[in-house]
N, C-alpha and C positions, 0 to 999 in steps of 0.2 A: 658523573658530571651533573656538576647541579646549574642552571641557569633560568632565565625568564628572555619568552618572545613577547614585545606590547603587552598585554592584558595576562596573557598565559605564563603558569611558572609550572618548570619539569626539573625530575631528575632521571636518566639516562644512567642505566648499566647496559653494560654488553657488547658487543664487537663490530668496527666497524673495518671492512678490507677493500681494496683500491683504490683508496683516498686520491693517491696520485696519477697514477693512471686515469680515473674517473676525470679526475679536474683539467687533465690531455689531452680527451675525448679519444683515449687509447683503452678504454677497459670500460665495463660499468662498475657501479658503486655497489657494494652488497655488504650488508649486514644480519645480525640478529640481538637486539637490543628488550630491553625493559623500560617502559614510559611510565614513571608515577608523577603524577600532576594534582595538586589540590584545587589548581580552577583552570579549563581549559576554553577557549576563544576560540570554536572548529574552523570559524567567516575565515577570521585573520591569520589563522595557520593556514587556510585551503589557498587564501590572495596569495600567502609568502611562496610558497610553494607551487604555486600554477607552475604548468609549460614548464619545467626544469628541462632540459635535455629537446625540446618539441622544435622542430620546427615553426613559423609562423603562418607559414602559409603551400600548400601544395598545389599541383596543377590540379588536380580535384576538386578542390576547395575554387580554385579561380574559375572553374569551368562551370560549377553547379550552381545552377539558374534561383536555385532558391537560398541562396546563401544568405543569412540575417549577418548584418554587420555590426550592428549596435548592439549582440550579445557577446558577452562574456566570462563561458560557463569554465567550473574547471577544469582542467586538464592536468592529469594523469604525470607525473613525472617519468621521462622516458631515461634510457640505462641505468634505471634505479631497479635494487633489488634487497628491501629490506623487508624485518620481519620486526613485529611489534608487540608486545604484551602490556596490554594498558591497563592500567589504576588510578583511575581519575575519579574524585570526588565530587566536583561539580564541572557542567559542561556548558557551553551555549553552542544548539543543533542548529545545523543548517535544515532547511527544508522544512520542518514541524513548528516550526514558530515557537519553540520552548527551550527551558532550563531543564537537564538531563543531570540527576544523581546517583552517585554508585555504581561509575559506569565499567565496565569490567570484560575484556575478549579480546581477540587477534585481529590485526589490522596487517597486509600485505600488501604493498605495493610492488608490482612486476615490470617491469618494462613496458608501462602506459595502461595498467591491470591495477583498479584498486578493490580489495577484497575485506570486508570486514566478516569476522567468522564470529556468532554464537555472542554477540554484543549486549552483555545485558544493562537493565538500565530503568534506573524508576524516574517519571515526571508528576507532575500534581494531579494528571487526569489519568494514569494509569501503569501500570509494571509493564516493559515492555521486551523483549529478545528482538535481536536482527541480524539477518544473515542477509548477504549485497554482494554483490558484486556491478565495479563500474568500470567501463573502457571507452578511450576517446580519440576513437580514431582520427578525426575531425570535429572543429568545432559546432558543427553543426548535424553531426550525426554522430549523439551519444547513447551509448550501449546500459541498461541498468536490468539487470536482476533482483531482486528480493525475496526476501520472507520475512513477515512482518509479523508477531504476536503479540495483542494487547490484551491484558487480563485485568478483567475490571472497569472497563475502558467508560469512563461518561461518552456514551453518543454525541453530544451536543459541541463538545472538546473534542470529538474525532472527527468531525469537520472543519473545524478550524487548524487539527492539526496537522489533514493532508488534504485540500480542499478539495484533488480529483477524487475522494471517497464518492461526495457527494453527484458528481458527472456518472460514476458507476450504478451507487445506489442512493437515486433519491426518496425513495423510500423512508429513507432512514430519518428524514426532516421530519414525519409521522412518530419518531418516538421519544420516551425521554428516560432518562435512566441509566444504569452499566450493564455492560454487557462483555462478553470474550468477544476478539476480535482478529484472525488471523488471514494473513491475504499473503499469497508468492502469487508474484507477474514476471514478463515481461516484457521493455518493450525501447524502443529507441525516442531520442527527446531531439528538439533542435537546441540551437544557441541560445534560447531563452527558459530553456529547463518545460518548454513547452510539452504534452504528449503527441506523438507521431501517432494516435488513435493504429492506422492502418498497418500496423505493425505489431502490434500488445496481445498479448495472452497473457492468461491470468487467472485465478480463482480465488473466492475469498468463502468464507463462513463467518457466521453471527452467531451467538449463543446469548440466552439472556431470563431473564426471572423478574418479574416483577415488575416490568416496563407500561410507562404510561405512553395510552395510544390518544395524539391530541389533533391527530385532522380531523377536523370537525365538522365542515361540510361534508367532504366523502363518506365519512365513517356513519353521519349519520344518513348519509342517501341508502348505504348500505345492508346499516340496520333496519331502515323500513321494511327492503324490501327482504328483509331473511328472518323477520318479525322476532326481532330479536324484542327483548322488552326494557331493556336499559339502554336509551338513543342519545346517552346523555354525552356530549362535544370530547369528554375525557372520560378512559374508559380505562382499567385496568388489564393488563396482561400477565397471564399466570407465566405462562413460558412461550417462549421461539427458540426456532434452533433450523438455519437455513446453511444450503451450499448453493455458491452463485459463481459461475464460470463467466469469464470474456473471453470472445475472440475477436478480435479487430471491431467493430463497431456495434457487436450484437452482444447483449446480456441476457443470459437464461438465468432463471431463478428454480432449481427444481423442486419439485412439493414437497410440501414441509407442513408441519402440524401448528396450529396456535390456538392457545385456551384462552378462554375469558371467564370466570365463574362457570357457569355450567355450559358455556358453548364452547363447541371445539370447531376450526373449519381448519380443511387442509386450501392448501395456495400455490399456484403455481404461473409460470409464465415468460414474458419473453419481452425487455425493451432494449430498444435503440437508444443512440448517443444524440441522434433528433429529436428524441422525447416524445416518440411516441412506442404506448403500448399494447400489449395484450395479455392479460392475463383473466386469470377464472379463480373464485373462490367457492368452495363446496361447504356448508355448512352440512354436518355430518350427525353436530346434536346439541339441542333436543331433537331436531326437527330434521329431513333431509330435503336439501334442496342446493340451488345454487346460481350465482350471477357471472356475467363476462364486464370486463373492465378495459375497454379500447379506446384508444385516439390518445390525443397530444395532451398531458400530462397537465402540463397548464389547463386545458379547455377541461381535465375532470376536475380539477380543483374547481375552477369556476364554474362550471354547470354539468353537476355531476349525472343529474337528471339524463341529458342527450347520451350518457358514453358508459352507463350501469344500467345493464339489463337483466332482467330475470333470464333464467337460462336453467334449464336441466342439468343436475349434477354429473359432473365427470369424474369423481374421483369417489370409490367406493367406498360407503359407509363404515369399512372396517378396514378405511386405509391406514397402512404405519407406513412411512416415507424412510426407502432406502440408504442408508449412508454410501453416496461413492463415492468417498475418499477423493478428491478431485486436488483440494487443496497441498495433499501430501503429494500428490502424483507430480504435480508444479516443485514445487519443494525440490523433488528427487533431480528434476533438470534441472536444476539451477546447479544443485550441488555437483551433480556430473559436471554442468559446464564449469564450473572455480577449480574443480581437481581435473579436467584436460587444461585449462588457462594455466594452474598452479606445475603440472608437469612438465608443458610444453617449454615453459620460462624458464623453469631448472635445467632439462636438456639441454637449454640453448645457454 
């Protein structure tokens, strides 16, 4: 079947069974199809497709207090039960603000269960895979899983391309550069695609070479005081390489090594979604020693003086920073949860 929706053109192989029944509301619709599309519209397929089969409104929904009325996220088509193998040459992604090429993986939707498996996919700021899963029970309390892997990824482009990066790690407005990028969360959103913060788990890692470090006031309150001898606003970075866990409002960052020419200092620490933090840097070499770095994020950018103190080093001079795996361990629940979503739906 070869056809175009608005903007989007497809050709369709593959089987589709309960046509009749499905359109009765005596059966659901199930298939296993083939999608090759040379340019795909994701906005204008998800509108066409909203709510199939959904109710409009539950006594839940009438009853909860915090119901936003003026959004309208998508929803899940219910007694559907198709399977998808996609070949789409170009895309336009909801959510990342960009054009997607080459885009290539399985797409399930379940009975109000949408699952995208192993989705891979190049844009102009980086290669990226993705593995999702989204469920809606309500509009205003939607389910999202991920696993997110950007390889090569411009930092500066990875904020713009999922702006709550920058709410987890703002740090990350401190560099410039590519870097590997890989993050599985999860957590529930309301009707406006907003985060439910007090719900989300999650972990991400950074990998990177050759990154320029440009906070300029911090960086140089910093080098004073760990007499470094190059104070200068822009500073090179030989390598980083961090793992940083969420759980509902708190983000640890656990120690992790960073080189600059001949300094090494390990880093470590703990902020809030209030913007305030705590962390320690240990300058390990040439020299040993070390600072604490507290309070509200804003007040160190502007007066770094009050909220960087010398401090005694806590992390030993011949620290190497443990891999735990945090990132993959996210990953594994996600993937459990799509395969009990993905069996429970076939049973039934």
């Amino acid at each position: 079947m070869v056809g175009s929706v608005g903007k989007s053109d497809f050709t369709l192989s593959g089987e589709i069974r309960n046509i009749g029944q499905w359109l009765d509301n005596k059966g659901d619709l199930r298939g296993e199809l083939v999608l090759v599309s040379d340019y795909t519209d994701v906005p204008e397929i998800m509108s066409l497709t909203s709510g199939i089969g959904n109710d409009e409104t539950s006594e839940q929904d009438v009853e909860s207090k915090d119901e936003l009325t003026d959004g309208d996220p998508y929803m899940v088509p219910k007694g559907v039960h198709l399977s998808l193998n996609t070949q789409i040459n170009r895309a336009l992604m909801p959510f990342i603000n960009t054009t997607a090429y080459d885009l290539g993986g399985g797409v399930y939707i379940r009975d109000g269960i949408l699952v995208i498996d192993e989705m891979g996919f190049i844009c102009n700021a980086a290669r990226l895979k993705l593995t999702a899963m989204y469920e809606t029970p309500r509009k205003n309390n939607l389910f999202v899983g991920l696993d997110y892997h950007m390889l090569d990824i411009d930092l500066e482009q990875l904020v713009n391309m999922i702006p709550q990066v920058d709410t987890v790690l703002p740090m990350l407005r401190s560099f410039r550069g590519n870097a590997e990028f890989h993050l599985a969360a999860e957590t529930y959103l309301n009707s406006k695609y907003e985060v439910k913060w007090s719900t989300t788990r999650g972990a991400c890692s950074i990998a990177g070479h050759d990154l320029t470090l440009i906070d300029g006031q911090t960086f140089t309150t910093i080098a004073k005081l760990l007499n470094f001898k190059n104070k200068k606003a822009e500073n090179q970075v030989d390598s980083i390489s961090a793992e940083i866990t969420l759980f509902r409002k708190e983000i640890d960052v656990y120690p992790f090594l960073m080189t600059m020419d001949k300094y090494k200092a390990a880093v470590g620490g703990r902020h809030n979604l209030d913007m305030t933090c705590n962390y320690h840097v240990s300058l390990l070499a040439p020299a040993y020693l070390g600072v604490n770095i507290s309070g509200q994020l804003d007040d160190i950018i502007d007066k770094p003086m009050k909220h960087i103190k010398l401090e005694k080093a806590h992390y030993a001079q011949d620290f190497l920073p443990q891999y735990r795996g945090e990132v993959e361990s996210q990953n594994q629940t996600l993937r459990q949860m799509i395969r009990e979503a993905l069996k429970e739906n076939l049973d039934n």
